[in-house]
C-alpha positions in Angstrom: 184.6 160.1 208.0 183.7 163.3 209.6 185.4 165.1 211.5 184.8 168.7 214.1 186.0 170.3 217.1 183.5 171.4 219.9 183.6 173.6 223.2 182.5 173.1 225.9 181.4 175.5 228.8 180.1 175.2 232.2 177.5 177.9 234.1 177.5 178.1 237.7 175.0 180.6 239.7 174.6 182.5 236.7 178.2 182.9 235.8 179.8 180.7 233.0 183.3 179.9 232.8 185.6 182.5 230.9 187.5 179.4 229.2 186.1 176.3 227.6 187.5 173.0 227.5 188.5 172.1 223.6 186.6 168.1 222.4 187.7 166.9 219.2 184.9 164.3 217.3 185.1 161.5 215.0 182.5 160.1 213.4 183.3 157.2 211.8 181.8 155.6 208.8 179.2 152.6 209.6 180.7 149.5 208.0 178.6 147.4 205.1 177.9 143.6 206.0 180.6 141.3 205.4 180.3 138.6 202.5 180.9 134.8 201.9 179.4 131.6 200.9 175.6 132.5 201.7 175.2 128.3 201.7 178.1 126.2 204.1 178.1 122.6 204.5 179.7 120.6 207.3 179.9 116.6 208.4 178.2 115.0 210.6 179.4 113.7 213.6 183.0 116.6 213.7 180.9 118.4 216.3 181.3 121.6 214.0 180.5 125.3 215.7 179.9 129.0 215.1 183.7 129.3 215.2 183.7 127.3 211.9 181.4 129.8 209.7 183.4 132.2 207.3 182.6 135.2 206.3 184.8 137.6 204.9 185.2 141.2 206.5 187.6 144.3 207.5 186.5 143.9 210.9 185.7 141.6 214.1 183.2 139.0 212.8 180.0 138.5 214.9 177.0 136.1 214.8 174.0 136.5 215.4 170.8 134.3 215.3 168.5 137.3 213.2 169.2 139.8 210.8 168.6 142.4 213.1 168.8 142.5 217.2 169.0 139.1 218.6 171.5 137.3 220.7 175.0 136.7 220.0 176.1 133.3 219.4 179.4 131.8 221.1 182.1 130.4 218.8 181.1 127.3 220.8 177.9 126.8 220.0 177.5 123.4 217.8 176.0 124.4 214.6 172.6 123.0 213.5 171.1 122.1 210.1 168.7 124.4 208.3 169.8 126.9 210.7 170.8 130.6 209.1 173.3 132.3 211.1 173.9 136.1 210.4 177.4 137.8 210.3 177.8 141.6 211.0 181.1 143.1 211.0 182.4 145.8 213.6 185.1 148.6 212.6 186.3 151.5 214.6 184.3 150.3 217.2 180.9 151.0 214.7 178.7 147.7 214.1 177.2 147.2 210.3 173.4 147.7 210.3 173.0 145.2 207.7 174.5 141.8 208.3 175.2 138.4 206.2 173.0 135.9 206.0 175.0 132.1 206.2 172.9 128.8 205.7 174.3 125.7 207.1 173.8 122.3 206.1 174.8 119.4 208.0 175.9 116.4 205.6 176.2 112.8 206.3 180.2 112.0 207.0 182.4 109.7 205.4 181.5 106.2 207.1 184.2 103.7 208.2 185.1 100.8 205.9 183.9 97.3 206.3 185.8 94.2 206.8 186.9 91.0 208.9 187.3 92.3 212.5 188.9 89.2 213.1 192.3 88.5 210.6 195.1 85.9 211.4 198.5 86.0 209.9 201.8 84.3 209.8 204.4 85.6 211.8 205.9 88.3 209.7 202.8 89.5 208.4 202.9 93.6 207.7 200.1 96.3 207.2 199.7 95.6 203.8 198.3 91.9 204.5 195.4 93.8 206.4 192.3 93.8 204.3 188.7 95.6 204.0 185.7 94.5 202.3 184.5 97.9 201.4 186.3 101.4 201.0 188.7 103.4 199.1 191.8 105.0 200.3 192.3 103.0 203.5 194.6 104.1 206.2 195.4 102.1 209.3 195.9 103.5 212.6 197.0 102.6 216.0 194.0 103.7 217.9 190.7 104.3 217.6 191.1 107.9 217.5 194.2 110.4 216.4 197.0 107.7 217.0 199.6 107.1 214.6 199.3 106.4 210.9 200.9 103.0 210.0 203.2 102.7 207.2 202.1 99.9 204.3 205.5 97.5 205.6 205.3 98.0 209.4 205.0 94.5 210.7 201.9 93.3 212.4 201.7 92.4 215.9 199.0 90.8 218.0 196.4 93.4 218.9 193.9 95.9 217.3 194.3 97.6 214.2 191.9 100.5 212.9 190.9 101.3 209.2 189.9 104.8 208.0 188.6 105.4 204.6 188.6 108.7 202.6 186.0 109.8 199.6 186.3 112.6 197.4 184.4 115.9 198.3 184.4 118.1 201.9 184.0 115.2 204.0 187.2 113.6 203.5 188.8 111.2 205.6 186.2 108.8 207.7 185.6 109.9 211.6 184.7 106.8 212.5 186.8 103.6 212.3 186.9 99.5 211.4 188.4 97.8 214.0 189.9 94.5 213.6 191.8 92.4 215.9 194.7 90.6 214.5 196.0 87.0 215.7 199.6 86.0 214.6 200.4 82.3 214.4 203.9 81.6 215.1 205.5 80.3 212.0 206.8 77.0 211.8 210.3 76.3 212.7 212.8 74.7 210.0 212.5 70.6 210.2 215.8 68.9 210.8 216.9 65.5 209.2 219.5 63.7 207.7 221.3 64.9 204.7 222.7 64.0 202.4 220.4 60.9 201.7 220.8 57.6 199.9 218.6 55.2 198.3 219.0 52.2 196.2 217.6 52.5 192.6 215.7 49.2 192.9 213.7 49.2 195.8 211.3 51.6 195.2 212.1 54.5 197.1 
C-alpha cells in the first residue's frame, strides 16, 4: 500500500496560480487470484449456474469465460460440462491479474425409483403399505414436485402418491419422481346373524 500527497497548479496566460490545490493518493495493492476446488461436479437435470461455483476470496468473486479478458458470465448462466470457468477477485476497487481456473462436470442425477404405478389397498391402508421395486431411502410426497413429505403412518387416500429415492454421494435425493396412483377398496362391513347358536349333537351340524 502506497501512499503520497500531490499538488496541483493551474497556468493561465502565462501566470500560474499562487496556491495549489492539496490531492492525497492511494495505491492499493493488486489482489492474488482467489482459490477452491479447481474440479466441481454438479447433477444433472438441477438446472445448476455460475452462481453455484465456489471459490474462496477477500473480495467480490467474478467469472469469467478466459484466464485473461473475456466476457463476464451472469450468476444465471446454466453451467455446462467440460466447461472451465475462471474466478478473479476484486478488492479496494483493484481486480486480480491472475484468476482461478474452475472445471465443471455435469454428472448423471439420482434417478426416481421403480414400482407399481397402479397399488390398491383396504380401507385403512397407510404410507407404509406403499411399495417400490427398486430404490433405497424412499420418501413419499404429495406432489410431483416440492409438496409435502408424508409420514410412514399417514393413512392413504384415493389419489396420486410420489416416490423419491436418495443414494449416497453429491447427488442426493432423486429430482425426478415414481408416481403411482392408489385405489382404496372400501372394507367390508361386519356380517350380522344370530347368536348365540344351537345345534343338536346328532345331526351333523
Amino acid at each position: 500500500l502506497n501512499t503520497a500527497t500531490y499538488y496541483a497548479s493551474q497556468t493561465v496566460n502565462g501566470c500560474e496560480s499562487s496556491s495549489r490545490v492539496s490531492v492525497s493518493v492511494t495505491v492499493n495493492t493488486t489482489p492474488g487470484a482467489p482459490t477452491g476446488n479447481a474440479a466441481q461436479s454438479f447433477c444433472l437435470g438441477a438446472s445448476h449456474t455460475v452462481g453455484d461455483l465456489v471459490a474462496t476470496g477477500t473480495g467480490t468473486i467474478k467469472w469469467y469465460d478466459l484466464s485473461s479478458g473475456g466476457t463476464l458470465k451472469l450468476n444465471s448462466e446454466v453451467l455446462v460440462t467440460g466447461t472451465h470457468y475462471f474466478a478473479g477477485q476484486t478488492v479496494n476497487n483493484c481486480e486480480s491479474l491472475l484468476r482461478f481456473d474452475v472445471t465443471v462436470t455435469l454428472t448423471p442425477g439420482t434417478p426416481a425409483p421403480t414400482g407399481n404405478a397402479a397399488q390398491t389397498f383396504c380401507t385403512g391402508a397407510t404410507v407404509a403399505s406403499l411399495a417400490t421395486t427398486s430404490g433405497i431411502g424412499i420418501k413419499w410426497y404429495d406432489a410431483p414436485t416440492l409438496g409435502n413429505l408424508l409420514s410412514s403412518g399417514a393413512t392413504l387416500g384415493g389419489g396420486n402418491y410420489y416416490a423419491t429415492q436418495t443414494l449416497p454421494g453429491s447427488c442426493g435425493e432423486s429430482a425426478t419422481r415414481l408416481l403411482v396412483t392408489v385405489t382404496i377398496i372400501t372394507t367390508s362391513p361386519t356380517p350380522t346373524g344370530t347368536t348365540p347358536q344351537s345345534f343338536c349333537q346328532f345331526s351333523s351340524p
